[in-house]
One Martini backbone bead per residue (centre of mass of N, CA, C, O) as a GRO file, in nm:
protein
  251
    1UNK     BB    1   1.630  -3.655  -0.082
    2UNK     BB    2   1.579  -3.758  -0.391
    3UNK     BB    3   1.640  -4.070  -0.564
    4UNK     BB    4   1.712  -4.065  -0.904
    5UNK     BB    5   1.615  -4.261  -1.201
    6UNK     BB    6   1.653  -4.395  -1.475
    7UNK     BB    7   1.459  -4.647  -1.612
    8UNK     BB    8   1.654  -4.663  -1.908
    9UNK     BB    9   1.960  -4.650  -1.758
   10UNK     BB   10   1.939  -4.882  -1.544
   11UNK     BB   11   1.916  -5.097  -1.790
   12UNK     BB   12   2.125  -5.086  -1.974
   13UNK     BB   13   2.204  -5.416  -2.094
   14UNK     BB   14   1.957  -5.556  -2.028
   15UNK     BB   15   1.632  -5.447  -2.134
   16UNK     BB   16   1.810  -5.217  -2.281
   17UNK     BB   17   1.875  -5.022  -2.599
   18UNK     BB   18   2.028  -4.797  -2.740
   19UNK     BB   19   2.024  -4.526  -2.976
   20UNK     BB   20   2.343  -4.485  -2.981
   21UNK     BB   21   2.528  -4.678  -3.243
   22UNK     BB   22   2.850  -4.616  -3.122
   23UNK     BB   23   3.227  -4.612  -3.133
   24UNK     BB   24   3.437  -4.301  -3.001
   25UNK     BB   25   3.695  -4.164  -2.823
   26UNK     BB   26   3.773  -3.941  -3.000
   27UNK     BB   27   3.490  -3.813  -3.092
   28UNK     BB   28   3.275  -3.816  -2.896
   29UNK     BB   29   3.174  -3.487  -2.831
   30UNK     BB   30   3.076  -3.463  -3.140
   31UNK     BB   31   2.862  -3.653  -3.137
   32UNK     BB   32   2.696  -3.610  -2.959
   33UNK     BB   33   2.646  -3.350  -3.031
   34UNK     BB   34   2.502  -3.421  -3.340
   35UNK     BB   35   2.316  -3.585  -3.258
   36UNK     BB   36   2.137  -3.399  -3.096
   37UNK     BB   37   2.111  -3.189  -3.383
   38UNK     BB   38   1.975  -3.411  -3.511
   39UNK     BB   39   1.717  -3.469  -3.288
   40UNK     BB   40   1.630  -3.181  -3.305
   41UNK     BB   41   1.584  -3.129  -3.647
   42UNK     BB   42   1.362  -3.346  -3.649
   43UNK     BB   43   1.133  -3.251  -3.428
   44UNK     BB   44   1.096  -2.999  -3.568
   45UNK     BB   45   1.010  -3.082  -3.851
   46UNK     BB   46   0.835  -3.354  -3.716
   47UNK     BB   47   0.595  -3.248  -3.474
   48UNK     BB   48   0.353  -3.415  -3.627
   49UNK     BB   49   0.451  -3.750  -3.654
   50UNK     BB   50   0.476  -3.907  -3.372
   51UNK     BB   51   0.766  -3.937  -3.248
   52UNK     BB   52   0.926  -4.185  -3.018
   53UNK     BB   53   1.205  -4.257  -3.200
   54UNK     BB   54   1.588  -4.175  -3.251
   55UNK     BB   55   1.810  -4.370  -3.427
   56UNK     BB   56   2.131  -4.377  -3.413
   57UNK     BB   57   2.390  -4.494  -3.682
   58UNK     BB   58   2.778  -4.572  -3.716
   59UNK     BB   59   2.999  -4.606  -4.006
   60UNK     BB   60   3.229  -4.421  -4.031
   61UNK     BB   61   3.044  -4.221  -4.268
   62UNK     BB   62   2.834  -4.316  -4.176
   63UNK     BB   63   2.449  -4.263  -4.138
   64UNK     BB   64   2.198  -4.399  -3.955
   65UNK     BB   65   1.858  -4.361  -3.927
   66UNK     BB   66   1.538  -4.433  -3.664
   67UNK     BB   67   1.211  -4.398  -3.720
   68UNK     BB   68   0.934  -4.372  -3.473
   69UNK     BB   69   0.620  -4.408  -3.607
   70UNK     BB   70   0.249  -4.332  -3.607
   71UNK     BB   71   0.321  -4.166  -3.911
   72UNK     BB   72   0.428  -4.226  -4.166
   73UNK     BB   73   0.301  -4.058  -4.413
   74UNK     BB   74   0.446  -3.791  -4.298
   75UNK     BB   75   0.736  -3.850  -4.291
   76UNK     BB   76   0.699  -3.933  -4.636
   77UNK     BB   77   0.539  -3.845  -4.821
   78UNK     BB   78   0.497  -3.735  -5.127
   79UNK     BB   79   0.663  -3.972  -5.292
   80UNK     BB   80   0.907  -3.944  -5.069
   81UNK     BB   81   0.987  -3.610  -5.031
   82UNK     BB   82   1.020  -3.573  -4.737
   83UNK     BB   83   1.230  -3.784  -4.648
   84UNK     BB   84   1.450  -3.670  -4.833
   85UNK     BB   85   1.479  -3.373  -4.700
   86UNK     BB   86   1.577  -3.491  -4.475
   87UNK     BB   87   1.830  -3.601  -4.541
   88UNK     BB   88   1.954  -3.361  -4.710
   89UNK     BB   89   1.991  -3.228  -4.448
   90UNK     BB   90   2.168  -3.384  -4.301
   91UNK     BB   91   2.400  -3.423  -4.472
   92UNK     BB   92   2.478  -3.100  -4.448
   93UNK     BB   93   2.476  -3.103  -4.109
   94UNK     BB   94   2.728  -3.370  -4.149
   95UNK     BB   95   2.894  -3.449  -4.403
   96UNK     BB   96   2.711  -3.725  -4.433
   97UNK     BB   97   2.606  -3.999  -4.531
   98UNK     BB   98   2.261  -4.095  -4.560
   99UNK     BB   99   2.002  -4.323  -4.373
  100UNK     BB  100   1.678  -4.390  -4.375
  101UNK     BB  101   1.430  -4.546  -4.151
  102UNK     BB  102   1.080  -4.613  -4.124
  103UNK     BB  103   0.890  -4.667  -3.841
  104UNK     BB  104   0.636  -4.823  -3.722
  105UNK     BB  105   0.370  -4.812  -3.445
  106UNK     BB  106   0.150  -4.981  -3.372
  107UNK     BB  107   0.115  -4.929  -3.020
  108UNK     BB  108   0.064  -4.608  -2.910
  109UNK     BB  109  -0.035  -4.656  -2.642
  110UNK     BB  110   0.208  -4.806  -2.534
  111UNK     BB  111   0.392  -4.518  -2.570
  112UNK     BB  112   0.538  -4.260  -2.386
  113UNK     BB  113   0.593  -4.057  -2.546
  114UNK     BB  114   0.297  -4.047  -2.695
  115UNK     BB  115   0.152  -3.970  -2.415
  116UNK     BB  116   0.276  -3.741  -2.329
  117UNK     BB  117   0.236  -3.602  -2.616
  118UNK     BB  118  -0.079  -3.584  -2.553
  119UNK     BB  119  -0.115  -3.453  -2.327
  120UNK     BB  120   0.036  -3.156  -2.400
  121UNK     BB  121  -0.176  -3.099  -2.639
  122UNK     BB  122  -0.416  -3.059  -2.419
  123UNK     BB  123  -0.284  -2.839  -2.254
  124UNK     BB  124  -0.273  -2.638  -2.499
  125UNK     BB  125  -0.585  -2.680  -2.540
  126UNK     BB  126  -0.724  -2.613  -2.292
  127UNK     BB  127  -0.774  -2.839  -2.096
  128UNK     BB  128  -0.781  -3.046  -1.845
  129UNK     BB  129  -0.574  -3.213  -1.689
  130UNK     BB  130  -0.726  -3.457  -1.549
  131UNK     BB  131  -0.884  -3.532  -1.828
  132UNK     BB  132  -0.617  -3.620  -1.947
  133UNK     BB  133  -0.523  -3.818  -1.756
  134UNK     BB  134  -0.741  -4.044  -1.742
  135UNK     BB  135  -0.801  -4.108  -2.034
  136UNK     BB  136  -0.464  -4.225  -2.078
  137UNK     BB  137  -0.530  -4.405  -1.893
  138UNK     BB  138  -0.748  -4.576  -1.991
  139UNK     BB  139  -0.613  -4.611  -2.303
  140UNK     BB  140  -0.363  -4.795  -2.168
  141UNK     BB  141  -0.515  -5.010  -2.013
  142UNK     BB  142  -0.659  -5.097  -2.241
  143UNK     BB  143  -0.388  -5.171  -2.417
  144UNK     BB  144  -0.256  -5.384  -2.176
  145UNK     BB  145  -0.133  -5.264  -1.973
  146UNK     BB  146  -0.049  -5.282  -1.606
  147UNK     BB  147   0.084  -4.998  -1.575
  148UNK     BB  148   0.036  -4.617  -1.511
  149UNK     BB  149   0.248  -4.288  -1.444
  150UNK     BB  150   0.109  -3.980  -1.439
  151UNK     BB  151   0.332  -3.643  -1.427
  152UNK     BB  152   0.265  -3.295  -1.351
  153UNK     BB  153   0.410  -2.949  -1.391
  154UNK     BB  154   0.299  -2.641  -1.251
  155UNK     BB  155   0.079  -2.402  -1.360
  156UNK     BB  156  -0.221  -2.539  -1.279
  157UNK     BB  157  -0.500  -2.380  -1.375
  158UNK     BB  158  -0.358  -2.101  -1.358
  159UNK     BB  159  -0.188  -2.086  -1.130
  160UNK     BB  160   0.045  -1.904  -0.900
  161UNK     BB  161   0.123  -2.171  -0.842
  162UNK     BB  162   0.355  -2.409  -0.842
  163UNK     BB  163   0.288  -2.808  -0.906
  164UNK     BB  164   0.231  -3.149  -0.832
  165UNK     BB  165   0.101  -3.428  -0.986
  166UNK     BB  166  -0.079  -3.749  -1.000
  167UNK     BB  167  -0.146  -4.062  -1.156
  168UNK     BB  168  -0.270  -4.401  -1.114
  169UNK     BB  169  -0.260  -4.762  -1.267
  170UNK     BB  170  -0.110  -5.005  -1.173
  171UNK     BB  171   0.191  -5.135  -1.183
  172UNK     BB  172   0.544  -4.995  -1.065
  173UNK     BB  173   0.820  -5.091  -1.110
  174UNK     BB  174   1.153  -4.979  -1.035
  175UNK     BB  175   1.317  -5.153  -0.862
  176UNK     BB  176   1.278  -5.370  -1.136
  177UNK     BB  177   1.455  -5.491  -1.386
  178UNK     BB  178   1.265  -5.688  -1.572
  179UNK     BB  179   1.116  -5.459  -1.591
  180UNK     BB  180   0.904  -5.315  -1.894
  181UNK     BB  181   0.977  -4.965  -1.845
  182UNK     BB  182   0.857  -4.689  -2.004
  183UNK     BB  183   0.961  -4.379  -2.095
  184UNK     BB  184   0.825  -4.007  -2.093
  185UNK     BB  185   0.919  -3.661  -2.191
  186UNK     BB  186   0.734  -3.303  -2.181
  187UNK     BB  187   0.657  -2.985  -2.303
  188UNK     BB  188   0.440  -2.759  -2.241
  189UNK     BB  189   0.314  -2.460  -2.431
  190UNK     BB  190   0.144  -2.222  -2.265
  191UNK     BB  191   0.033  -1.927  -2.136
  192UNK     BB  192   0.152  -1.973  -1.838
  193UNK     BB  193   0.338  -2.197  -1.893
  194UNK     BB  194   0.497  -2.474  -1.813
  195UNK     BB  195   0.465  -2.801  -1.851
  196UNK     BB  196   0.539  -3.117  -1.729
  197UNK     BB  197   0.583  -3.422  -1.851
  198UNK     BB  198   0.524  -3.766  -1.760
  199UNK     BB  199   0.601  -4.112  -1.831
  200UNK     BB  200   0.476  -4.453  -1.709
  201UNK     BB  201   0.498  -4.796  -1.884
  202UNK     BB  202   0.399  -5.146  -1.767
  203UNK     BB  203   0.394  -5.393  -1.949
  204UNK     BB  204   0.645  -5.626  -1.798
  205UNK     BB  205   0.794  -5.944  -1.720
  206UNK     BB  206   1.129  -6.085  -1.767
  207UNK     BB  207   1.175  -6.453  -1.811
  208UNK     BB  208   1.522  -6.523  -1.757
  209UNK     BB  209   1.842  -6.678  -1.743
  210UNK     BB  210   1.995  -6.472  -1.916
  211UNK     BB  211   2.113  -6.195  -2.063
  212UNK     BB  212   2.071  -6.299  -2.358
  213UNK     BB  213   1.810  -6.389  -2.359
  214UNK     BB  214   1.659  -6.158  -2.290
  215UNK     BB  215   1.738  -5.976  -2.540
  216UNK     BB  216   1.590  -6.140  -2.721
  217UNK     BB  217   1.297  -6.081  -2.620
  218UNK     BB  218   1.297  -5.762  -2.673
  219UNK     BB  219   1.347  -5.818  -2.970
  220UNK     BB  220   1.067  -5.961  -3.032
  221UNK     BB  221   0.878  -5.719  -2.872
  222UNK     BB  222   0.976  -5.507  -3.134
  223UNK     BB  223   0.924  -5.629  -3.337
  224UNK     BB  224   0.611  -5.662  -3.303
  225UNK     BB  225   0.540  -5.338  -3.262
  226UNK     BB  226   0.753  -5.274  -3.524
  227UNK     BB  227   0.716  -5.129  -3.881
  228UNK     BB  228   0.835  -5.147  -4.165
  229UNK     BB  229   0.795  -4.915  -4.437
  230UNK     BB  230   1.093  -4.710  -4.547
  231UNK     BB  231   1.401  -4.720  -4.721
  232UNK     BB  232   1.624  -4.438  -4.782
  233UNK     BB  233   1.843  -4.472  -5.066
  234UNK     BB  234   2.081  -4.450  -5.270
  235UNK     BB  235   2.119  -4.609  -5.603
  236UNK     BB  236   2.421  -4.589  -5.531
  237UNK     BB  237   2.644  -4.857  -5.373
  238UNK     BB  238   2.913  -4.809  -5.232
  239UNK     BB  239   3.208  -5.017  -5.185
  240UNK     BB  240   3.391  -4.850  -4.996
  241UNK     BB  241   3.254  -4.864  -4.757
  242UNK     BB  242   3.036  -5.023  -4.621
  243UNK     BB  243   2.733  -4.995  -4.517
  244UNK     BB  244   2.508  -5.048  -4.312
  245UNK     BB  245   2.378  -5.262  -4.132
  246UNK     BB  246   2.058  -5.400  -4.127
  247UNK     BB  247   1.831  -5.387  -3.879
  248UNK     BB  248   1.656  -5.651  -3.760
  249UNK     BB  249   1.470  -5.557  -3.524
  250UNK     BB  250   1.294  -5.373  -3.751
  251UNK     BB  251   1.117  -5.601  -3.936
   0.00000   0.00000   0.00000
């Protein structure tokens, strides 16, 4: 049996932080089922804005998105109205006041989730499995990182029986701690049946002393990536209790 573990839940709090940043014991449950269909009706409403990711903050009643894409302008829409309509469906959707926060992914060559679904969309248009992984690794070894390591699974080639591919170039170390290593998984819908995509991108290795260290360097490497583009708020900011505080290391 393989003994497997998530890159990034195996790191968390070490060199990585969490997608949703809230604590309720009572209500736990309930957000998580909410969190869900918040970041399913998202990932379906936006499916062609290349989101690498969907991060969730609440405070009281209130309730903050932050939207991760190579795409801002069509998350955007003409005039700020996509935007908006996704806010306006999330508050119907969860009856809270919701604030949308729309940030950049500078190098999308280098985000697992957005290689992932680039290699996804080459296999629903019948591209050769092979030549979509080679390329993707290519370009991502071309933007800087250190190894990539694309496994597919499925009916590949449209094959009776289904296998397991996999292809590698340069350092993935998984159980190194340290080691600044993104994941992303997606299936690919084909005429043959599902193909799942999974993809490890090997960035660096952070070298600090201390927990804290550490967590400031990460906040620092995400500042770099990430660059805010819109932040969609209502005109007329409550008294009590006040929204969430805006996240610093999304600027």
């Amino acid at each position: 049996m393989g003994q497997k573990v998530h890159p990034k839940g195996i790191r968390l709090g070490y060199i990585k932080d969490w997608d949703s940043k809230w604590f309720n014991l009572r209500e736990m449950p309930d957000f998580i089922e909410e969190d869900y269909r918040i970041r399913r009706y998202i990932k379906g409403k936006l499916a062609n804005a290349a989101l690498a990711k969907i991060g969730i903050e609440r405070a009281g009643k209130y309730l903050r998105i932050n939207l991760f894409t190579a795409r801002p302008g069509i998350v955007i829409g003409k005039g700020g109205q996509g935007i908006e309509n996704v806010r306006s469906e999330i508050e119907s959707l969860t009856g809270r006041k919701t604030f949308v926060n729309v940030m950049e992914v500078k190098r999308p060559e280098l985000d697992a989730q957005l290689l992932a679904e680039g290699i996804a969309m080459q296999l629903e248009k019948q591209i050769s499995y092979r030549r979509a992984m080679k390329r993707s690794i290519e370009k991502t070894m071309a933007a800087g990182a250190q190894g990539v390591k694309i496994m597919i699974s499925g009916r590949l080639g449209g094959a009776e029986i289904a296998r397991r591919e996999w292809m590698k170039e340069g350092r993935i170390p998984l159980q190194t701690f340290r080691a600044d290593i993104d994941y992303g998984f997606i299936e690919a819908y084909t005429t043959m049946g599902l193909i799942g995509v999974k993809t490890w991108i090997f960035k660096k290795e952070l070298f600090k002393k201390t927990d804290k260290e550490l967590m400031a360097e990460v906040r620092l490497l995400e500042k770099d990536e990430i660059a805010g583009v819109k932040k969609s708020e209502s005109p007329v900011e409550p008294a009590q209790p006040a929204a969430p505080a805006e996240d610093k290391t999304a600027r």
